[in-house]
DRENVEXLO-601143 format. One record per residue (C-alpha): residue in three letters; x negated, y negated, z negated. Coordinates in steps of 0.5 Angstrom, whole numbers, plus 2048, in hexadecimal, padded with zeros to 3 digits. Example, Ala and Ser with C-alpha at 12.3 -4.5 7.8 and 13.67 -1.06 7.14 Angstrom:
ALA7E78097F0;SER7E58027F2;
REM end
This chain:
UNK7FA78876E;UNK7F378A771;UNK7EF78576E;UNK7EE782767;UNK7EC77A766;UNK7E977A760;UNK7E377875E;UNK7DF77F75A;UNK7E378475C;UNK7E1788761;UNK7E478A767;UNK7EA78D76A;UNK7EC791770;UNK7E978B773;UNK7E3786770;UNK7E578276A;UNK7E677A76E;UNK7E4775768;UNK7DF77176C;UNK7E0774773;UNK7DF76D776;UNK7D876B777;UNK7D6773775;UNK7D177877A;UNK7D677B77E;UNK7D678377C;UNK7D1783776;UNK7D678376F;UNK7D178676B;UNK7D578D76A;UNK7D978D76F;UNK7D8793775;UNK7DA78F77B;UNK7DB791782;UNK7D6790787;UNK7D978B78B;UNK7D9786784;UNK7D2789782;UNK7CE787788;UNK7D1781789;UNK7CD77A787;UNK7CF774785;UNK7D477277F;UNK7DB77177F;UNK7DD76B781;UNK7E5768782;UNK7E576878A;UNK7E276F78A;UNK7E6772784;UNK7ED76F788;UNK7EB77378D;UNK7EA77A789;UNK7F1778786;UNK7F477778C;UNK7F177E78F;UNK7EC78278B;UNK7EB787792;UNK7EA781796;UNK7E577D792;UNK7E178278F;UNK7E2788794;UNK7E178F790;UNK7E278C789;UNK7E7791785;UNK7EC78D783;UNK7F278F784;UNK7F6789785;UNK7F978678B;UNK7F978078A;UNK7FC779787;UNK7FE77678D;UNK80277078A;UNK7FE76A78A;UNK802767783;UNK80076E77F;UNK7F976D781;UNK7F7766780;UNK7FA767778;UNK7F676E777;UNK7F076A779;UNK7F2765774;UNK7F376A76F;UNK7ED76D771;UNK7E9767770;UNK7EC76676A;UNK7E776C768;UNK7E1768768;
REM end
């Protein structure tokens, strides 16, 4: 709902994650990131990206997304599947 997943257009209420994997954490062109994911360094690996999924807070404490959460392991391993589909 918060995110679009297409490539070239924009982005939502949330970064556009087409290519998401393997991207600079916090650096989508247009996009106004909160501090936490604007400072961060390094790029968006499966491992690193599980974790954000699994807790936004925990992983990357300050960042505005407003999501709790996907705490089932299944949901998680088929949305990093999709995501890395969008290559």
């Amino acid at each position: 709902m918060c995110h679009l997943a297409e490539p070239g257009v924009g982005h939502s209420v949330g970064p556009n994650l087409h290519g998401v994997l393997g991207a600079t954490i916090g650096k989508a062109d247009g996009y106004p990131y909160s501090e936490a994911l604007a400072q961060s360094d390094g790029h968006w690996t499966r491992q690193l990206l599980d974790a954000f999924i699994y807790a936004p807070q925990k992983a990357k404490p300050g960042t505005s997304m407003p999501f709790e959460g996907l705490k089932s392991d299944v949901e998680r391993r088929d949305l990093l599947c999709f995501l890395e589909d969008l290559k």
